[in-house]
Structures are given as structure tokens and as C-alpha cells.
C-alpha positions as CSV (number, residue, x, y, z in Angstrom):
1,X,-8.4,-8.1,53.1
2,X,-8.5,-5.0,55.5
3,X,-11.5,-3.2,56.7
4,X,-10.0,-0.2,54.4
5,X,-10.2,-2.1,51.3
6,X,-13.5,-4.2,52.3
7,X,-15.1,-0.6,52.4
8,X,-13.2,0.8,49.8
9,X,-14.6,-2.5,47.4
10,X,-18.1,-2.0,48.7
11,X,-18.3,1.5,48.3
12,X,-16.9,0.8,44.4
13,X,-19.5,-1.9,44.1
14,X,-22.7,0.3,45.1
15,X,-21.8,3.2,43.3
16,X,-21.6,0.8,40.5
17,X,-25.2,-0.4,41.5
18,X,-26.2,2.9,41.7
19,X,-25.1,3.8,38.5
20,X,-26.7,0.9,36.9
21,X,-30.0,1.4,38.2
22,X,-29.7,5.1,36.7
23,X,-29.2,3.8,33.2
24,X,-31.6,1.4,32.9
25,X,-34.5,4.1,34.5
26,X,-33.0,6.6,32.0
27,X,-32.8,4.2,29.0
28,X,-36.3,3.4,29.0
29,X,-37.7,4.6,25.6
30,X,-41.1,2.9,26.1
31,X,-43.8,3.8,29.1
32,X,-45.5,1.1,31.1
33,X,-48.4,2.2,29.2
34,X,-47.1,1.9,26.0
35,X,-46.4,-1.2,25.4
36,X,-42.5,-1.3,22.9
37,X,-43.1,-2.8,19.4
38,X,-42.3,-5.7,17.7
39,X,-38.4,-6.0,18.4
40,X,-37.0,-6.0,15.0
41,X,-34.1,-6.2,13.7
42,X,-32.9,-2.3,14.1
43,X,-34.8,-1.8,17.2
44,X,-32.7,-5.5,18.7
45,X,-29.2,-3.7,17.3
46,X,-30.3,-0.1,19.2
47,X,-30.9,-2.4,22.5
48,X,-27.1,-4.5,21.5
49,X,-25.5,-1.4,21.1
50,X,-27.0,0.3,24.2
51,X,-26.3,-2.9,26.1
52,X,-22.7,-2.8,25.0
53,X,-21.5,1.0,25.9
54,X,-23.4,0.2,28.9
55,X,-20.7,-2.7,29.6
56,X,-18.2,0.2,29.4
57,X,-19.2,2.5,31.7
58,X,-20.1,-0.2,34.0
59,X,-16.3,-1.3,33.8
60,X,-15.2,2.2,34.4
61,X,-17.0,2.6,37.0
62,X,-15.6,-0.1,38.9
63,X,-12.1,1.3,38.7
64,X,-13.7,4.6,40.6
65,X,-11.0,5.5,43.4
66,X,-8.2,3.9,41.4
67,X,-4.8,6.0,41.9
68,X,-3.2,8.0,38.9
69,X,0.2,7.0,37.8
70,X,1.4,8.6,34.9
71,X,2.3,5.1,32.5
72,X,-0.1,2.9,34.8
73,X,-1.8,0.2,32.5
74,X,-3.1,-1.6,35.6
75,X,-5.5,-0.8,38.5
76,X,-2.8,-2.4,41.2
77,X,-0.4,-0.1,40.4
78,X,-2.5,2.8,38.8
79,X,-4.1,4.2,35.9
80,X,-3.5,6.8,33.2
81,X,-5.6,8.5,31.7
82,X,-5.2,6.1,28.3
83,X,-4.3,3.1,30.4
84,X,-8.1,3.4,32.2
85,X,-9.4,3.8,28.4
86,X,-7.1,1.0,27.1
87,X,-8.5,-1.3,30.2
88,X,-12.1,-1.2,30.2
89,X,-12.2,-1.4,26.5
90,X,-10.1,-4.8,26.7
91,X,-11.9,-6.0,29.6
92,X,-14.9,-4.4,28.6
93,X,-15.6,-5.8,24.4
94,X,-11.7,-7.5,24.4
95,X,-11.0,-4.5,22.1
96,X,-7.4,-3.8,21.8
97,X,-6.7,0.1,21.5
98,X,-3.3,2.2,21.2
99,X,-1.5,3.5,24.4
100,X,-1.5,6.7,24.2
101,X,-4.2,9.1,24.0
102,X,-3.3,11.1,20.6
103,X,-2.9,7.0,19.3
104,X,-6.1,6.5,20.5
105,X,-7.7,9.8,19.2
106,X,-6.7,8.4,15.4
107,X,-9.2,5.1,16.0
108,X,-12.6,5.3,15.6
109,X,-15.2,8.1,14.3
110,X,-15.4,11.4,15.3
111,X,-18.5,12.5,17.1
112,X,-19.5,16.0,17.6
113,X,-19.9,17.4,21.0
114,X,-23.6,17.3,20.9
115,X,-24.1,13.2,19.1
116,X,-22.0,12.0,22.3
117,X,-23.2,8.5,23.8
118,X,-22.4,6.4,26.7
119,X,-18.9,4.8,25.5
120,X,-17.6,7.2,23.7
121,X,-14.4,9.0,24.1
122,X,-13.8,12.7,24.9
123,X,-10.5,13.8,24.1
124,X,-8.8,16.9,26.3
125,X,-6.0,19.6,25.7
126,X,-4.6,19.3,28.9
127,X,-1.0,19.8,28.2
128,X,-1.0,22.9,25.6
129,X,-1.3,19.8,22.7
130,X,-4.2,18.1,21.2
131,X,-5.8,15.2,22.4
132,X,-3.4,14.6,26.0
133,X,-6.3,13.6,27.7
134,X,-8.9,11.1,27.1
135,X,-11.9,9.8,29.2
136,X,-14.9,8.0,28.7
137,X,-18.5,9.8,28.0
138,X,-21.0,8.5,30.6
139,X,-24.1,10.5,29.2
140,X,-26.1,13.7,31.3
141,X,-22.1,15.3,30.2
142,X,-20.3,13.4,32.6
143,X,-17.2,11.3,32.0
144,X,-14.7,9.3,33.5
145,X,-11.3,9.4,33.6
146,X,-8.1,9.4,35.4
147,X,-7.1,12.7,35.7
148,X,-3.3,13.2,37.1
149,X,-0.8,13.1,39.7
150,X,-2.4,12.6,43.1
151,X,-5.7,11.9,41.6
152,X,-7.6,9.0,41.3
153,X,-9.9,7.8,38.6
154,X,-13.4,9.9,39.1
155,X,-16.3,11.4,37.3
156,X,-16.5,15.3,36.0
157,X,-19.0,17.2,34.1
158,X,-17.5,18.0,30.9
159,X,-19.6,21.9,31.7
160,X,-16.7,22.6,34.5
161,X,-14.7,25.6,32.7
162,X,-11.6,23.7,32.9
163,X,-13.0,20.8,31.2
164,X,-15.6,23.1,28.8
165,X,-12.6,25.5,27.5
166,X,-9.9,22.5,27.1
167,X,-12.0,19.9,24.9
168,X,-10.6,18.7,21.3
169,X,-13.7,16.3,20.2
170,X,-14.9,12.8,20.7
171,X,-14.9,9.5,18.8
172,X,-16.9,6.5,18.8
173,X,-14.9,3.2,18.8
174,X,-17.2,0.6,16.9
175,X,-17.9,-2.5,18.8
176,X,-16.6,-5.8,16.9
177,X,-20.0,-7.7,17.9
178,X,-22.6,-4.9,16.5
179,X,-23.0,-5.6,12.7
């Protein structure tokens, strides 16, 4: 392993860090002097299902840096924008989704712009046609993706006017262990 990708790998790894810390200081619903009630059973599904979309973003975020290539399904030869979704949902619940993002826009249940959660998808008209792009909602309106030729899989605020004018909806994909 080069120097390049030893920095390149650490770099990935504490932004992930970084990231991590962020959610669990943001996702605390309880203050230290407030102690959290009883865990019951829908309080312990919230904390499965928060745990869960928090296992996808924390997969995405590991392919920060990742090089587009239009058709790419893997992160050594590159990512599309539906091959990074397709990815870190396999990798991230072993959830198998379509290839392409209009496929992928038909799974799932829509969410309106202002219910989005961390793992949800936010779907992009980014080639004069409905749903050509698709990310991954991070939460604070952020998502990742993998944008296009010459990019490389990074985080954008869904408020950049590019992004704000050009969005077609999201959809929640339901995790197969939350009952």
C-alpha cells in the first residue's frame, strides 16, 4: 500500500469517525439529567431503526472519495450514482435493490421532502427525466452520492440551487430486520 492510499484510507476512516460521533451527539433524545424511560417495545424499535439507517450512512461514508464511472457497481473500479445506493444497501442490511435509479425509485415508500431520515433516498432530475439521480439522505439536508464524470462520491446540501430546483421526492426502503 502507497503513502497515497494509506492517507487516502485514513482520511476516509476519520471522516467516518467524525461522522459517527456527530450522530450519536445529535441522536440523543434524552438529557443527562433526564434520565430515558423504561425501553419498551416502540421506544427499542425507534433505537433498531435509528441504529440501522445509521449502518447506511456509515457505509456511505466510507466510500467518500470513490471515483464516478458511469455503470460502476464496485468501489475498485467506480461508482454510479445507483451502484453506490445498490452497494451500501447490500453491504449495509444485505438488501438487494434494482440497478438503476428510476428501478430503484419504484421500491419502497415515498417520503415527502420534509419526513426525510438518515437512510432514505432522494431522487434527482438530472438528465431532463425523472428520478436519474439518486443519493442517500444523511440528515441536517445533506446527502451522499456519486455525482458524475470526473467526480467522486461526496456529500451536498440538498439547499444548493442545483440540487433544490432539480429534486423529484424521496422514499424510504423498509429494513427486512425492523418488524
Amino acid at each position: 500500500m502507497t503513502v497515497l492510499q494509506r492517507s487516502f484510507r485514513t482520511h476516509k476512516l476519520a471522516r467516518s469517525a467524525v461522522f459517527a460521533l456527530s450522530l450519536m451527539a445529535t441522536s440523543a433524545v434524552w438529557s443527562a439529567d433526564t434520565p430515558p424511560p423504561e425501553v419498551g417495545k416502540p421506544i427499542s424499535k425507534l433505537q433498531d431503526l435509528t441504529h440501522r439507517a445509521s449502518e447506511l450512512a456509515l457505509q456511505a461514508m466510507g466510500m467518500l472519495g470513490i471515483h464516478y464511472k458511469y455503470g460502476g457497481t464496485t468501489p475498485e473500479s467506480g461508482l454510479d450514482c445507483s451502484g453506490l445506493v445498490q452497494l451500501i444497501f447490500k453491504q449495509a442490511w444485505d438488501k438487494d435493490l434494482p440497478r438503476t435509479s428510476v428501478e430503484i425509485s419504484k421500491v419502497g415508500q415515498h417520503i415527502d421532502k420534509n419526513d426525510l431520515q438518515p437512510g432514505d433516498l432522494v431522487f434527482y432530475n438530472t438528465l431532463k427525466r425523472g428520478f436519474s439521480h439518486v443519493g442517500i439522505y444523511l440528515g441536517d439536508r445533506k446527502f451522499i452520492h456519486s455525482p458524475s464524470a470526473g467526480g467522486e462520491v461526496r456529500i451536498e446540501s440538498m439547499d444548493v440551487g442545483y440540487w433544490k430546483k432539480r429534486f423529484n421526492g424521496g422514499r424510504r426502503i423498509s429494513d427486512p430486520e425492523i418488524k
